[in-house]
N, CA, C, O and CB atoms as a CASP TS submission, in Angstrom:
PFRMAT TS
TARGET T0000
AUTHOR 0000-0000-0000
METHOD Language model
MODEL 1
PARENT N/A
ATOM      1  N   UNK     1      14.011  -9.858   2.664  1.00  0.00           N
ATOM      2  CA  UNK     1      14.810  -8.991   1.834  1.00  0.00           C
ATOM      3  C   UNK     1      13.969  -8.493   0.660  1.00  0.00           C
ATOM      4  O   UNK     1      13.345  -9.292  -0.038  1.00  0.00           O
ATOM      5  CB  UNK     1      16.070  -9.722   1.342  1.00  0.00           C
ATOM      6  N   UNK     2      13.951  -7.293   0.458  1.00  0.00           N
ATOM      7  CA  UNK     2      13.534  -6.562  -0.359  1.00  0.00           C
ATOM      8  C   UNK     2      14.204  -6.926  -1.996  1.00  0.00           C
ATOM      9  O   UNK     2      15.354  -6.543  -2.212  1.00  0.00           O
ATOM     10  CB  UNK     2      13.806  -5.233   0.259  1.00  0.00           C
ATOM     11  N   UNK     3      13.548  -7.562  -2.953  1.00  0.00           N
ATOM     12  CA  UNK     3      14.360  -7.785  -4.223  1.00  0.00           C
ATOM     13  C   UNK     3      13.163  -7.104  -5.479  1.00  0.00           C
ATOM     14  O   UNK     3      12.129  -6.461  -5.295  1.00  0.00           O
ATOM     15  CB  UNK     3      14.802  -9.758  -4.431  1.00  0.00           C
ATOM     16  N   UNK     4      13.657  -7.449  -6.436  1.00  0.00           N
ATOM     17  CA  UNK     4      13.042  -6.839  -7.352  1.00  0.00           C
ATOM     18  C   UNK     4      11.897  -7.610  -7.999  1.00  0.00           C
ATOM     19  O   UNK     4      11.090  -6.924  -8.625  1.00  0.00           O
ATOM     20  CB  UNK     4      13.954  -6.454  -8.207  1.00  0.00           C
ATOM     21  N   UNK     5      11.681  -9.031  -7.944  1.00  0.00           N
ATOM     22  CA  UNK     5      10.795 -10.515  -7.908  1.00  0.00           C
ATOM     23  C   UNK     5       9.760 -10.140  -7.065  1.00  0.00           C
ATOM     24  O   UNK     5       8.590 -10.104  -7.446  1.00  0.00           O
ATOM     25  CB  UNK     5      11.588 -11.974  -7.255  1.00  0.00           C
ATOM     26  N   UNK     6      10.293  -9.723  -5.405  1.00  0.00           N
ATOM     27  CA  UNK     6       9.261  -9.592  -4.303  1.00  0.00           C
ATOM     28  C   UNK     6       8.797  -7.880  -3.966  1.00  0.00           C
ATOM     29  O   UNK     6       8.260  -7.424  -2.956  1.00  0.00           O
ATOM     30  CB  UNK     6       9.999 -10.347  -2.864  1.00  0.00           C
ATOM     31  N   UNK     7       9.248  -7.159  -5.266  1.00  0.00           N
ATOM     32  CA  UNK     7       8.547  -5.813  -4.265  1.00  0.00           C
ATOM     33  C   UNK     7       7.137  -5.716  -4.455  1.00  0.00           C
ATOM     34  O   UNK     7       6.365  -5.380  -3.557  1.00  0.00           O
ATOM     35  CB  UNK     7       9.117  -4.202  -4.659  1.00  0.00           C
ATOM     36  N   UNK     8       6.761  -6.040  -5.744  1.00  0.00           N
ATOM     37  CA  UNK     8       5.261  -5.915  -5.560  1.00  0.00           C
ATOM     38  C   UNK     8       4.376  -6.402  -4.117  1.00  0.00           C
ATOM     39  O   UNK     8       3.616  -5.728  -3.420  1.00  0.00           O
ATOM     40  CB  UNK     8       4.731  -6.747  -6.726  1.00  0.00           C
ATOM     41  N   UNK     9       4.808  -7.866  -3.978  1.00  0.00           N
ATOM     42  CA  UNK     9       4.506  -8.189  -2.847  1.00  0.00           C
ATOM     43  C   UNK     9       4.469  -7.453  -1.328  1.00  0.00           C
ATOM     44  O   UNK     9       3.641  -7.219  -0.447  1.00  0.00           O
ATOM     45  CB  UNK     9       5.125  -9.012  -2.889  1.00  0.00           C
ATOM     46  N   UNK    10       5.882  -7.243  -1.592  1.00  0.00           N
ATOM     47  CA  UNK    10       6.083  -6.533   0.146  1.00  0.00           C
ATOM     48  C   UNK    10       5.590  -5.297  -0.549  1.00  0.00           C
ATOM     49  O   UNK    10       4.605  -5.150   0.174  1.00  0.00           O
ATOM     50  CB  UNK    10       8.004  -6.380   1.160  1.00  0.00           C
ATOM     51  N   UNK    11       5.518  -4.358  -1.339  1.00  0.00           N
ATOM     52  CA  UNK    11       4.769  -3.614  -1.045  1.00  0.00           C
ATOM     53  C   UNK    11       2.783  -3.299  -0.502  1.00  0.00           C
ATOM     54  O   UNK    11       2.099  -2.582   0.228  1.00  0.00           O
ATOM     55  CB  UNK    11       5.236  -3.258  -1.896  1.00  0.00           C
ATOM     56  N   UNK    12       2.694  -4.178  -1.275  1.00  0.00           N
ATOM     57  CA  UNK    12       1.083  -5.163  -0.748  1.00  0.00           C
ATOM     58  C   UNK    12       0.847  -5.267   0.678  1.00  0.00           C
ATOM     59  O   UNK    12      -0.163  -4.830   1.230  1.00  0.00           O
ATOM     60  CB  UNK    12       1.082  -6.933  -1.180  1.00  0.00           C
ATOM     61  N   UNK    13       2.030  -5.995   1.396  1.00  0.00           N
ATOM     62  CA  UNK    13       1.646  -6.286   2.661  1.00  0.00           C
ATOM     63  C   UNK    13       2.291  -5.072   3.622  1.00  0.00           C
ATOM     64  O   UNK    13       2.250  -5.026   4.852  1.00  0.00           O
ATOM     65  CB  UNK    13       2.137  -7.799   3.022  1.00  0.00           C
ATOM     66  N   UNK    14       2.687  -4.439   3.025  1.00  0.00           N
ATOM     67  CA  UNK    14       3.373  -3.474   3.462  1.00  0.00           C
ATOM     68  C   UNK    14       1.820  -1.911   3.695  1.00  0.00           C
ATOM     69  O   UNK    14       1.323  -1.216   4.581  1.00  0.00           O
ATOM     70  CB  UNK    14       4.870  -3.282   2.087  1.00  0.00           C
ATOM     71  N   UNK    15       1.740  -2.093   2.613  1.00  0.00           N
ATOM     72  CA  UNK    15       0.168  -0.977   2.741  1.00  0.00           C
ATOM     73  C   UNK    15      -0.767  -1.484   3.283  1.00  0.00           C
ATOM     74  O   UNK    15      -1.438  -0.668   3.914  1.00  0.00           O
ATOM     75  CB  UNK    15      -0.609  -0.494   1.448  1.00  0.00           C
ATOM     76  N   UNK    16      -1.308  -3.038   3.337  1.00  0.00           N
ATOM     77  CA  UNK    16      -2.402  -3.650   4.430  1.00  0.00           C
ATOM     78  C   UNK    16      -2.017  -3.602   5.329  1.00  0.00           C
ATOM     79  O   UNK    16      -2.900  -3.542   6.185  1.00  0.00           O
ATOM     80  CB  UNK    16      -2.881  -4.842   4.459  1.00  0.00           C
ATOM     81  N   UNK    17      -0.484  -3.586   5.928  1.00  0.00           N
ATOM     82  CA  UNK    17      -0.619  -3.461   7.316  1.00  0.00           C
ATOM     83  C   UNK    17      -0.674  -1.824   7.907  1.00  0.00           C
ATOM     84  O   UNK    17      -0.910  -1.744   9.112  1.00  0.00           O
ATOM     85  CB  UNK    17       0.614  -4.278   7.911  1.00  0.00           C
ATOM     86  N   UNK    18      -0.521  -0.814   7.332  1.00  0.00           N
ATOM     87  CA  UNK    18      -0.594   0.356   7.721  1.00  0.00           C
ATOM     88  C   UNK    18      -2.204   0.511   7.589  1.00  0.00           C
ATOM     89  O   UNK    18      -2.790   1.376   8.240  1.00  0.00           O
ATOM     90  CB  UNK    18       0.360   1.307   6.922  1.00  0.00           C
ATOM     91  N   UNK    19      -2.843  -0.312   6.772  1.00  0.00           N
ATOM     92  CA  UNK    19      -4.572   0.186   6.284  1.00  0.00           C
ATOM     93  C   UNK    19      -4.939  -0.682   7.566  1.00  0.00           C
ATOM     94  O   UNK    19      -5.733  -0.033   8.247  1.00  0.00           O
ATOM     95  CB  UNK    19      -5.481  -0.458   4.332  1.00  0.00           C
ATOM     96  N   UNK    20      -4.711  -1.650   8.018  1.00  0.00           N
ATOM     97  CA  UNK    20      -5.040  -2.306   9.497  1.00  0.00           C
ATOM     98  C   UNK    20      -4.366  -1.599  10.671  1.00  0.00           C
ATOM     99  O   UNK    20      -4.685  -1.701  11.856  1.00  0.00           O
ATOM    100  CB  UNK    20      -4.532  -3.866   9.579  1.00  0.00           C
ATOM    101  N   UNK    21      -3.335  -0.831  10.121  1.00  0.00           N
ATOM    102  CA  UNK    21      -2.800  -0.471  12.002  1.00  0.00           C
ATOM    103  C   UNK    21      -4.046   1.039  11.898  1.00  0.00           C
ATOM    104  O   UNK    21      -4.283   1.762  12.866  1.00  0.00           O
ATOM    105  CB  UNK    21      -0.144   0.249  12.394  1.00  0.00           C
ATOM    106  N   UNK    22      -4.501   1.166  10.896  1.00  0.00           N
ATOM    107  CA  UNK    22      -5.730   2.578  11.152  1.00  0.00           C
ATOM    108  C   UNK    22      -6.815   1.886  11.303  1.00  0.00           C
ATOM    109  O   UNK    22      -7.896   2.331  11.690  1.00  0.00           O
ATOM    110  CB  UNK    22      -6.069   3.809   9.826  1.00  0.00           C
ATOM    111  N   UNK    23      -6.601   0.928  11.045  1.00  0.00           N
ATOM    112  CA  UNK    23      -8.692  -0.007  11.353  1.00  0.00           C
ATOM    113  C   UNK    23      -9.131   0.398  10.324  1.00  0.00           C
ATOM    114  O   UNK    23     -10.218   0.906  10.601  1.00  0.00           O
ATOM    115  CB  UNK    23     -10.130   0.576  12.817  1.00  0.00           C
ATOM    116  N   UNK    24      -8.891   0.504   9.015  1.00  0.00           N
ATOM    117  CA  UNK    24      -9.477   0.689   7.879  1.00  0.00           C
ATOM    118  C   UNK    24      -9.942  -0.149   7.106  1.00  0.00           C
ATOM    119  O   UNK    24      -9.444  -1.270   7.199  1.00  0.00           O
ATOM    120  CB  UNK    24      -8.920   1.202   7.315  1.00  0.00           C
ATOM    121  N   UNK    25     -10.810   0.013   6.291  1.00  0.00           N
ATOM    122  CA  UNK    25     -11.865  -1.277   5.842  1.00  0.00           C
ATOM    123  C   UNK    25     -11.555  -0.758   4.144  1.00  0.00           C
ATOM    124  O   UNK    25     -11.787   0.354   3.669  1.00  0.00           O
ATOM    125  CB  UNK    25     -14.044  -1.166   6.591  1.00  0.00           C
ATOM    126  N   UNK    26     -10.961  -1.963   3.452  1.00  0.00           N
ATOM    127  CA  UNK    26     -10.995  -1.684   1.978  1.00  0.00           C
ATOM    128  C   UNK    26     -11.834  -0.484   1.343  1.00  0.00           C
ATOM    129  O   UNK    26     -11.394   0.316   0.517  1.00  0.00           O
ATOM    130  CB  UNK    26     -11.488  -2.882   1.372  1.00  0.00           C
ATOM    131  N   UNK    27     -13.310  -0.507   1.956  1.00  0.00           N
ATOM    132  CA  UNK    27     -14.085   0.078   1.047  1.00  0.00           C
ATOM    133  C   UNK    27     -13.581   1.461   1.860  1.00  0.00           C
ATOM    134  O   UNK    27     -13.024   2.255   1.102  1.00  0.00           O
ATOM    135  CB  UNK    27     -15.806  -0.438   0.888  1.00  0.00           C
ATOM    136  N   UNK    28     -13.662   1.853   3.115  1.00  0.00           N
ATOM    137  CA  UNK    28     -13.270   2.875   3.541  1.00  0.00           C
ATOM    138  C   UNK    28     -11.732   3.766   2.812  1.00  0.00           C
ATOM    139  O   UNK    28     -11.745   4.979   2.604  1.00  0.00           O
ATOM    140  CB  UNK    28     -13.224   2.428   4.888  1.00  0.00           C
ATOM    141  N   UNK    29     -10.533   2.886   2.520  1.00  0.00           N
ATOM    142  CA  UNK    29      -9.721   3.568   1.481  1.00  0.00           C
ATOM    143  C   UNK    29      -9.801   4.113   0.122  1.00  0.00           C
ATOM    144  O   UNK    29      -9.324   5.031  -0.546  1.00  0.00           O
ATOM    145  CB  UNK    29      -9.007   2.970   1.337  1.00  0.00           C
ATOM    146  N   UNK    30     -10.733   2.999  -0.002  1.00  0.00           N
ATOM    147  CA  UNK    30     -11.276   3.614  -1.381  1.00  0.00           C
ATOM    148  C   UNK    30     -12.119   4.338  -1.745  1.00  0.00           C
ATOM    149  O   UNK    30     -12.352   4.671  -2.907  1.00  0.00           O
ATOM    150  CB  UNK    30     -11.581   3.008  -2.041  1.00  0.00           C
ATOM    151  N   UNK    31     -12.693   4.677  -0.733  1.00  0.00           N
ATOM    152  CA  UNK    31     -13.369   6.036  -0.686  1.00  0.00           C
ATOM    153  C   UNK    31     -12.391   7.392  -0.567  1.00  0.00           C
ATOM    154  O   UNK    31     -12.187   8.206  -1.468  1.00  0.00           O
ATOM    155  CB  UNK    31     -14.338   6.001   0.585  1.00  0.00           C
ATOM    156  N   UNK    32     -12.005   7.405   0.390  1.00  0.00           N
ATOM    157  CA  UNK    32     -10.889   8.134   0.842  1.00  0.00           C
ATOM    158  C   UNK    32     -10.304   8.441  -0.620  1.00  0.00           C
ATOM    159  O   UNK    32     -10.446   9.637  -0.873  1.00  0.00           O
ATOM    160  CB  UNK    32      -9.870   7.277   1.938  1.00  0.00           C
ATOM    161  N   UNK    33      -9.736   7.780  -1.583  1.00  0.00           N
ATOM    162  CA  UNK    33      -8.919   7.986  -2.567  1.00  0.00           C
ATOM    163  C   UNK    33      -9.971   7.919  -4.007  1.00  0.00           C
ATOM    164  O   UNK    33      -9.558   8.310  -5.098  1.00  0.00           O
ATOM    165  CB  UNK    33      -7.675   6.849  -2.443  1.00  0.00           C
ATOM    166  N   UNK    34     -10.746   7.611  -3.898  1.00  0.00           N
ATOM    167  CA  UNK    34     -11.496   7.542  -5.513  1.00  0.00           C
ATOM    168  C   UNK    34     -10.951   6.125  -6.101  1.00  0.00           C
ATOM    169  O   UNK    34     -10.750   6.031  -7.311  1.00  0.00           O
ATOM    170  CB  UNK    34     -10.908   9.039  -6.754  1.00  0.00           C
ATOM    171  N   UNK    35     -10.764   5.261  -5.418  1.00  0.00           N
ATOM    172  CA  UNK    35     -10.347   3.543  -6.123  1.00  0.00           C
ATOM    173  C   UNK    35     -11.335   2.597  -5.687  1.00  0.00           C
ATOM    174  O   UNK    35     -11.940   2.933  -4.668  1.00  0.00           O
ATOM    175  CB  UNK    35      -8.751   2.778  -5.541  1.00  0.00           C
ATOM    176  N   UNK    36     -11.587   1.713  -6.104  1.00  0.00           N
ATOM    177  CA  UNK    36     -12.399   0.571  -6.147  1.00  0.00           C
ATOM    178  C   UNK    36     -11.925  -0.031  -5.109  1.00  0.00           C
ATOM    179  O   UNK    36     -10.748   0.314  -5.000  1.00  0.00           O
ATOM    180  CB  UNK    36     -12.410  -0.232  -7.333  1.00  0.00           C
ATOM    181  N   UNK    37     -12.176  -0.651  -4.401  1.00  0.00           N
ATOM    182  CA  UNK    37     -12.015  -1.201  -3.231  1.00  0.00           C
ATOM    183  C   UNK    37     -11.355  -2.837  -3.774  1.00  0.00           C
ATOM    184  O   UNK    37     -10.490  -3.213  -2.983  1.00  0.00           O
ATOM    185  CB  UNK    37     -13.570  -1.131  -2.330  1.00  0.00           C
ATOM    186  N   UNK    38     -11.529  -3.555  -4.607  1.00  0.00           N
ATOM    187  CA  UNK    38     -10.863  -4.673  -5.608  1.00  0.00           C
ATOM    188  C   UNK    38      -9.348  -4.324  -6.612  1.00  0.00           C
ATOM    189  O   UNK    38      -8.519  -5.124  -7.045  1.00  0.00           O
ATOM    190  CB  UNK    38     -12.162  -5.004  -6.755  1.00  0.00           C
ATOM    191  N   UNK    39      -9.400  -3.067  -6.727  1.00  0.00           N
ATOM    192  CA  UNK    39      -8.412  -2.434  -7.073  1.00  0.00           C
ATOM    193  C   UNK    39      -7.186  -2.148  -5.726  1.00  0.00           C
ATOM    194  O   UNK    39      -5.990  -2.428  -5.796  1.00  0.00           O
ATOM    195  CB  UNK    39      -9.069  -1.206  -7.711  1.00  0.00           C
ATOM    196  N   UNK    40      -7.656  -1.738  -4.952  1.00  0.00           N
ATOM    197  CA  UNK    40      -6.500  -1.730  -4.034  1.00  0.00           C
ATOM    198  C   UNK    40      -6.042  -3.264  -3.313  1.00  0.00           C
ATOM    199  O   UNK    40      -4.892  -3.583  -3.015  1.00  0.00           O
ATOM    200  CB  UNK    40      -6.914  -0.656  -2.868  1.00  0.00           C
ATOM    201  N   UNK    41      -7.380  -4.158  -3.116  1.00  0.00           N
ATOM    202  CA  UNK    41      -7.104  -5.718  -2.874  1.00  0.00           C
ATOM    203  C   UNK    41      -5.966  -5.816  -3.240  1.00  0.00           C
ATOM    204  O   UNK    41      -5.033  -5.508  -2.498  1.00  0.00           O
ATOM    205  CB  UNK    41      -7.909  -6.771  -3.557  1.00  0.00           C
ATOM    206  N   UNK    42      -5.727  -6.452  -4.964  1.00  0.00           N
ATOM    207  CA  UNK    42      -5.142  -6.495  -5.687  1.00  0.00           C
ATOM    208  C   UNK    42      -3.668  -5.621  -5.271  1.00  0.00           C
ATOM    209  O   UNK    42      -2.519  -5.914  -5.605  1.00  0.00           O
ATOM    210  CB  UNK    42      -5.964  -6.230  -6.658  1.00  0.00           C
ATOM    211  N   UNK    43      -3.894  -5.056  -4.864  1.00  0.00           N
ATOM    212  CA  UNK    43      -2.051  -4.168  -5.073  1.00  0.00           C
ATOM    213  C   UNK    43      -1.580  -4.781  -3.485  1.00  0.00           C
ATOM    214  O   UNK    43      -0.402  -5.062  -3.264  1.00  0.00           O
ATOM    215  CB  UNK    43      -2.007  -1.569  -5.149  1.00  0.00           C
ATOM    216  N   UNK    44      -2.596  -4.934  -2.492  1.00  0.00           N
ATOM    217  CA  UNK    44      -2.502  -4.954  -1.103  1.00  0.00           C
ATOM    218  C   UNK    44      -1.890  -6.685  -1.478  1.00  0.00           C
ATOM    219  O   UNK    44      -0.910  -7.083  -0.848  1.00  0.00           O
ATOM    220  CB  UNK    44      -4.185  -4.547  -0.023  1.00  0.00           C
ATOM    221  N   UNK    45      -2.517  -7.549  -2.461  1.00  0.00           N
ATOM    222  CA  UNK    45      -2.521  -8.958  -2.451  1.00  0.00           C
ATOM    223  C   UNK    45      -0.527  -9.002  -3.498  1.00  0.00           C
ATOM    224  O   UNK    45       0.087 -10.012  -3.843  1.00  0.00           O
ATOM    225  CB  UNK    45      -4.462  -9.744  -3.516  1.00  0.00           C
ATOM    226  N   UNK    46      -0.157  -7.693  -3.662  1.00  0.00           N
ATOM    227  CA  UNK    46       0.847  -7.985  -4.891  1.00  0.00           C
ATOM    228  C   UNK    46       0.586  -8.680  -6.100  1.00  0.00           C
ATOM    229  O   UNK    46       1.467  -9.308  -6.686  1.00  0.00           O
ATOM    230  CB  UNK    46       1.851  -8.670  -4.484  1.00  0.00           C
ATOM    231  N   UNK    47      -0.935  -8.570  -6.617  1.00  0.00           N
ATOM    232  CA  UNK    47      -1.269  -9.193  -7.595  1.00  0.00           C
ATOM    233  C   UNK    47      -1.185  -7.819  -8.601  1.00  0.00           C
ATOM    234  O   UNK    47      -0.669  -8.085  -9.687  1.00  0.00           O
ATOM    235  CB  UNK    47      -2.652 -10.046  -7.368  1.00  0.00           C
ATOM    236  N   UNK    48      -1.570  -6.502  -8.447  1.00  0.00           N
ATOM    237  CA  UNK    48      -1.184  -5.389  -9.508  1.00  0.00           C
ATOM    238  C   UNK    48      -0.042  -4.570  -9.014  1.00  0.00           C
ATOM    239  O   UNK    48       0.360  -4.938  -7.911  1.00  0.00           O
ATOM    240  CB  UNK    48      -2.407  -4.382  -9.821  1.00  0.00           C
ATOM    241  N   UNK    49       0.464  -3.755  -9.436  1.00  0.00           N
ATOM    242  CA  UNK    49       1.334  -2.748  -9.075  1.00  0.00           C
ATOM    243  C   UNK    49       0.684  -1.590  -8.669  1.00  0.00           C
ATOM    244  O   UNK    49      -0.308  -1.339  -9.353  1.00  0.00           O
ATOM    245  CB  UNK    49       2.186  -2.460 -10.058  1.00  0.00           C
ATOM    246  N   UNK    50       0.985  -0.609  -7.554  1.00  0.00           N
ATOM    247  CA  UNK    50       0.422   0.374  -7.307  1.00  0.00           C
ATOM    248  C   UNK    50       1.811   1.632  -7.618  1.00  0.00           C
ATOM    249  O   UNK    50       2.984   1.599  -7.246  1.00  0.00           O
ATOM    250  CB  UNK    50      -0.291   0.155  -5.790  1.00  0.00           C
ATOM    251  N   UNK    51       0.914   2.864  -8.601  1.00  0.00           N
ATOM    252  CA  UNK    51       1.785   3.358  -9.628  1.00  0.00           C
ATOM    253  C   UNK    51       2.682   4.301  -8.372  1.00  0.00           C
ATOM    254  O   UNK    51       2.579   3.862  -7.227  1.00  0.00           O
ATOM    255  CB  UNK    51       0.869   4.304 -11.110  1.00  0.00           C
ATOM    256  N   UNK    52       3.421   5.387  -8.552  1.00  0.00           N
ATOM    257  CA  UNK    52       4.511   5.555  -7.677  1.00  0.00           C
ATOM    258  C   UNK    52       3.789   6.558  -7.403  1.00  0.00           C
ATOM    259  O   UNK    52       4.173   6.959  -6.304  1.00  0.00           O
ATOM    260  CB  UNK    52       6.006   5.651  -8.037  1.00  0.00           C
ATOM    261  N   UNK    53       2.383   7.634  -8.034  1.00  0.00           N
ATOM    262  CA  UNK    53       2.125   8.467  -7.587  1.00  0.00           C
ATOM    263  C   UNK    53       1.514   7.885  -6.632  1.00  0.00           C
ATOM    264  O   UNK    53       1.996   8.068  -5.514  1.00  0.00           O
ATOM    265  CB  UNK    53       1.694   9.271  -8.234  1.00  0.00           C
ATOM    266  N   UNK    54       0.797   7.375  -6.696  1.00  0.00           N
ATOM    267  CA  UNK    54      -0.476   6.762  -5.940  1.00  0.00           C
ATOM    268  C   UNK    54       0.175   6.310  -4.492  1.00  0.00           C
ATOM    269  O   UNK    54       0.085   6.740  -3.342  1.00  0.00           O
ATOM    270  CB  UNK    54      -1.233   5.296  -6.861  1.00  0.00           C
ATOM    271  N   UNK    55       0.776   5.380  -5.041  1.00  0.00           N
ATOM    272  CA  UNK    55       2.277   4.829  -3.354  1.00  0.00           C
ATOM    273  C   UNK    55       2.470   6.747  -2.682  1.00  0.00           C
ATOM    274  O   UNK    55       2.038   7.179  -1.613  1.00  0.00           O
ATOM    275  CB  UNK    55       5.127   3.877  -4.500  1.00  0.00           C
ATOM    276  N   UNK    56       3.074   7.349  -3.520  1.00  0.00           N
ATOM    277  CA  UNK    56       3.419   8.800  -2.403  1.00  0.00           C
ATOM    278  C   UNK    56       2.619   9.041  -2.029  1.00  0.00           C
ATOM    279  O   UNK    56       2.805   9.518  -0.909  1.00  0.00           O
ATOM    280  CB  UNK    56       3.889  10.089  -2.695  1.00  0.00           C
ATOM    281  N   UNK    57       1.089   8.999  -2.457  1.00  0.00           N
ATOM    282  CA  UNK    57      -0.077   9.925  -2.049  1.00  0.00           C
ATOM    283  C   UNK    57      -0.726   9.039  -0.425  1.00  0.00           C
ATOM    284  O   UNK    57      -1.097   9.505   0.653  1.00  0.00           O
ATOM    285  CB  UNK    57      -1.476   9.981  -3.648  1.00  0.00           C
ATOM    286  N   UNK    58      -0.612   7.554  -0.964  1.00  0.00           N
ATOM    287  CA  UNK    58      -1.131   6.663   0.409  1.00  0.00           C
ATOM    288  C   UNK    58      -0.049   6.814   1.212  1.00  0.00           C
ATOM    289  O   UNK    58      -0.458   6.989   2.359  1.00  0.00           O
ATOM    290  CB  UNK    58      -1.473   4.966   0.238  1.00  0.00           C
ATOM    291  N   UNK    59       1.255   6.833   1.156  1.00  0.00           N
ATOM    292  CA  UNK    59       1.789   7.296   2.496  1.00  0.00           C
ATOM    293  C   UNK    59       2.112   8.576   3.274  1.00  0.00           C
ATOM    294  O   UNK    59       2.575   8.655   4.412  1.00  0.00           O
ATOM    295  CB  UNK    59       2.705   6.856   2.525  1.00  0.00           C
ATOM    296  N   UNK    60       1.733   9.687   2.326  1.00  0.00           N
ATOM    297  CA  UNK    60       1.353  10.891   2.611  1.00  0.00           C
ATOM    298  C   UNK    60      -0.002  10.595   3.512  1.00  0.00           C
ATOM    299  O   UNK    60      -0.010  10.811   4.724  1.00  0.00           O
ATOM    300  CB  UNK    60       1.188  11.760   1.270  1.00  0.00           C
ATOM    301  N   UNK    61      -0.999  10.146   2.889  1.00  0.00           N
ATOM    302  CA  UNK    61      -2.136   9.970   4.062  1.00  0.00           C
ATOM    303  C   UNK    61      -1.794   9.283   5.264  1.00  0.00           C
ATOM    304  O   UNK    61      -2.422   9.648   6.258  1.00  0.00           O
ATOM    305  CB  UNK    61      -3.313   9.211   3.589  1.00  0.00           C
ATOM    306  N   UNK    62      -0.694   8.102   5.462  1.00  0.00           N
ATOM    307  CA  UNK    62      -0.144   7.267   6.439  1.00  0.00           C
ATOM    308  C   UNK    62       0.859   8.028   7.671  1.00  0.00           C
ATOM    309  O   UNK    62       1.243   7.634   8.772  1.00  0.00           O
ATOM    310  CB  UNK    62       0.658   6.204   5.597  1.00  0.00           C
ATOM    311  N   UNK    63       1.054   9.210   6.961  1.00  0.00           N
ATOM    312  CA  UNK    63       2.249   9.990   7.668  1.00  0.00           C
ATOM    313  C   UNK    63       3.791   9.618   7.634  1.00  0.00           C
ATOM    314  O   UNK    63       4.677  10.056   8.367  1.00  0.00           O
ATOM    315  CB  UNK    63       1.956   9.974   9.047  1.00  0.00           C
ATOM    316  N   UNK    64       3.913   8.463   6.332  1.00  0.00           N
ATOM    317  CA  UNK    64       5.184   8.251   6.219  1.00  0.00           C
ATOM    318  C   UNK    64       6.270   8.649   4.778  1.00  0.00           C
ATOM    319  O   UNK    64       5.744   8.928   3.701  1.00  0.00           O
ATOM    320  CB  UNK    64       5.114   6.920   6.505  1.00  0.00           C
ATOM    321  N   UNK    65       7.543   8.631   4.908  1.00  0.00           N
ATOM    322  CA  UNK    65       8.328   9.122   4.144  1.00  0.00           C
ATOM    323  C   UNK    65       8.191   7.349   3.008  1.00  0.00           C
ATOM    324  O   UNK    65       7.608   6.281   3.194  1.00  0.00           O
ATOM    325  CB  UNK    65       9.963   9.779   5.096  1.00  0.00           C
ATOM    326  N   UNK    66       9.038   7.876   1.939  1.00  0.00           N
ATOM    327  CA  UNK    66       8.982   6.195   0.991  1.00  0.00           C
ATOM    328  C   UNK    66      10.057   5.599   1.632  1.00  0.00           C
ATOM    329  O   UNK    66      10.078   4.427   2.008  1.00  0.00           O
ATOM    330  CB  UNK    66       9.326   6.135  -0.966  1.00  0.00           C
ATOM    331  N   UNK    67      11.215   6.652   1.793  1.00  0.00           N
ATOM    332  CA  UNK    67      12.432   5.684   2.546  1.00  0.00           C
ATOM    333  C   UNK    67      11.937   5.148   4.390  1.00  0.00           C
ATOM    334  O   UNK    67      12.546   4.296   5.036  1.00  0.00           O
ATOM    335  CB  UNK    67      14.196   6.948   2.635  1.00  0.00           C
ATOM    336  N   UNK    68      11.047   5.720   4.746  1.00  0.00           N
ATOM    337  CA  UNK    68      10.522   4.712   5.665  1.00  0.00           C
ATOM    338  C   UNK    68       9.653   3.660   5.899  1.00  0.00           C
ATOM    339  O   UNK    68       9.429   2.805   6.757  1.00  0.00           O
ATOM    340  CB  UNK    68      10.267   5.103   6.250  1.00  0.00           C
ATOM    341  N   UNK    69       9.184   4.088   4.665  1.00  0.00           N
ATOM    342  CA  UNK    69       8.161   2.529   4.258  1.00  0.00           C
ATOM    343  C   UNK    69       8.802   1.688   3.793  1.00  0.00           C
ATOM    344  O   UNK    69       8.598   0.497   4.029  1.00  0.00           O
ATOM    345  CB  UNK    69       7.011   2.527   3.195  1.00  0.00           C
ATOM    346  N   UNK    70       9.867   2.195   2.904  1.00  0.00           N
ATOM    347  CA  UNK    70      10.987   0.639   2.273  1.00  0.00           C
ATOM    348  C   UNK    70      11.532   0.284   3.096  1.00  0.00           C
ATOM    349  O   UNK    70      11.553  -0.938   3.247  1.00  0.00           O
ATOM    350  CB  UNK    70      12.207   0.685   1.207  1.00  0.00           C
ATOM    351  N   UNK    71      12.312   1.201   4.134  1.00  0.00           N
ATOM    352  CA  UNK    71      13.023   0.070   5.544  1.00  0.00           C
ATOM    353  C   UNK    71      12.009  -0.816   6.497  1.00  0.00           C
ATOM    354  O   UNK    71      12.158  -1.660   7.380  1.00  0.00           O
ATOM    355  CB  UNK    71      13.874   1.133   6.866  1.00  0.00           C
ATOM    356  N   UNK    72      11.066  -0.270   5.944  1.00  0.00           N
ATOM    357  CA  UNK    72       9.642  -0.932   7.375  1.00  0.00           C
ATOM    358  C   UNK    72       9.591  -2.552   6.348  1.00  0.00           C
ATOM    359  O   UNK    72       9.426  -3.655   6.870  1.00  0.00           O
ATOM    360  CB  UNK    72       7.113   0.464   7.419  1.00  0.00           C
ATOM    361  N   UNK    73       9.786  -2.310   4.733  1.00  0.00           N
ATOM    362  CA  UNK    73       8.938  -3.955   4.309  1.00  0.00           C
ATOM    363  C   UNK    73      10.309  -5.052   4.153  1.00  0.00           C
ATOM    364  O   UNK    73      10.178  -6.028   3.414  1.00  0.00           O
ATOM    365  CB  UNK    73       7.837  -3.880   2.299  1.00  0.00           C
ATOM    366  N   UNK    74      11.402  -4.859   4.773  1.00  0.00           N
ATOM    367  CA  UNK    74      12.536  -5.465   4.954  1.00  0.00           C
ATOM    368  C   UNK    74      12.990  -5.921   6.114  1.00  0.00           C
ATOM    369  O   UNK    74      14.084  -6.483   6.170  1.00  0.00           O
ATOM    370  CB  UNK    74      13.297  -4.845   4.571  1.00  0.00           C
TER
END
């Protein structure tokens, strides 16, 4: 269940698994986007927050809507 304690989290595992269902390699996203490759760790690990532009822009590259990424981390 999606709560407000665990979204950082599920959002984390929620973007590593779309950066693994492409076979993508940390440093390879972060190229792709201009981020540090420890910087996205971190958001992928739910240890930072990834800001809301940034979330639209990686699932714009993913091919997904936000309301289908929030039903996917639930």
């Amino acid at each position: 269940m999606l709560t407000y304690d665990n979204f950082d989290k599920k959002v984390g595992e929620g973007l590593k698994r779309l950066r693994n269902e492409k076979r993508l390699t940390l440093r390879q996203v972060g190229e792709i986007f201009g981020i540090n490759n420890s910087t996205i760790a971190r958001w992928e690990s739910g240890e930072n927050s990834i800001s809301a532009k940034l979330l639209f822009k990686y699932l714009e590259f993913y091919g997904l809507t936000y309301e289908d990424f929030l039903s996917s981390l639930e």
